[in-house]
C-alpha positions in Angstrom: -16.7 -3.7 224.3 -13.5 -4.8 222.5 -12.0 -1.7 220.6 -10.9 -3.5 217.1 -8.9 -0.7 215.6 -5.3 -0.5 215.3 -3.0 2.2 215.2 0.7 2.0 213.8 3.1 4.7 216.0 7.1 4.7 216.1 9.4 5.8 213.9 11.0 5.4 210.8 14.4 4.4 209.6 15.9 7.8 209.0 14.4 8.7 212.2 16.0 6.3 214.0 19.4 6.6 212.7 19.3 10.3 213.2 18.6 9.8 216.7 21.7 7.5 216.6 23.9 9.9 214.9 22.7 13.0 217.4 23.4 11.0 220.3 26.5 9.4 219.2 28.0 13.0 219.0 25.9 14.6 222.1 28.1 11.7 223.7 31.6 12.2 221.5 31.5 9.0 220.1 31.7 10.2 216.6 33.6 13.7 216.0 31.3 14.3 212.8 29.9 18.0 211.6 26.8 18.7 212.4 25.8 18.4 208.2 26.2 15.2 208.6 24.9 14.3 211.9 21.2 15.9 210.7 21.4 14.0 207.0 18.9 11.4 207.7 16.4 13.8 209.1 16.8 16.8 206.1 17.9 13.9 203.8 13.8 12.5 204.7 12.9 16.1 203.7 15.1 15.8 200.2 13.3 12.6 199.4 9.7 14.1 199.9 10.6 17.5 198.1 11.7 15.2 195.5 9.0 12.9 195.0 6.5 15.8 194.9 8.9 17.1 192.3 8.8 14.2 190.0 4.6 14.4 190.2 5.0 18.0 189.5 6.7 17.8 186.5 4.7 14.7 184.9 2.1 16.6 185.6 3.2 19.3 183.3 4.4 16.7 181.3 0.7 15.1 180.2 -0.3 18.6 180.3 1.8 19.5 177.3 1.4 16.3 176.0 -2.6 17.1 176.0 -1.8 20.4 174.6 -0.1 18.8 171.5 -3.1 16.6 171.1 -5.5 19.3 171.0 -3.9 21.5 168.9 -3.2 18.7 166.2 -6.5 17.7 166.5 -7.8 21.5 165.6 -5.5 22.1 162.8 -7.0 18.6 160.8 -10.1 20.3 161.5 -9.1 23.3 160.3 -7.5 21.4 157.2 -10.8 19.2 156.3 -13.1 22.1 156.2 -10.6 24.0 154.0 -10.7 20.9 151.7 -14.4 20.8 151.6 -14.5 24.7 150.6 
């Protein structure tokens, strides 16, 4: 029986480059800090920290945005029964 799926391994970008950098200076190649050796791999982590950021605070965003809604929408309630009084 032929197995169909498919499964996508490796690595990505910033993994690769880091790899580069950490065995450029493992092998003195490049006389950089160690900062800067690890910024693609914690600079990966930035990124994500970031993005889940951004959704975080739209989130909150909409929220207060609902908020607004419903509370203008209470007080023209509030307003038409008082003009019906």
């Amino acid at each position: 029986m032929k197995n169909n799926s498919t499964t996508r391994g490796g690595i990505n970008f910033l993994e690769a480059i880091g790899i580069v950098f950490i065995t450029l200076r493992l092998c003195g190649l490049i006389d950089w800090p160690w900062v800067w050796v690890l910024a693609p791999i914690w600079g990966g982590i930035c990124l994500g920290v970031l993005a889940i950021l951004v959704v975080y605070l739209y989130d909150k965003w909409l929220d207060r945005k609902d908020d607004r809604y419903i509370e203008r929408r209470r007080a023209m309630k509030e307003r038409e029964a008082q003009m019906k009084r």
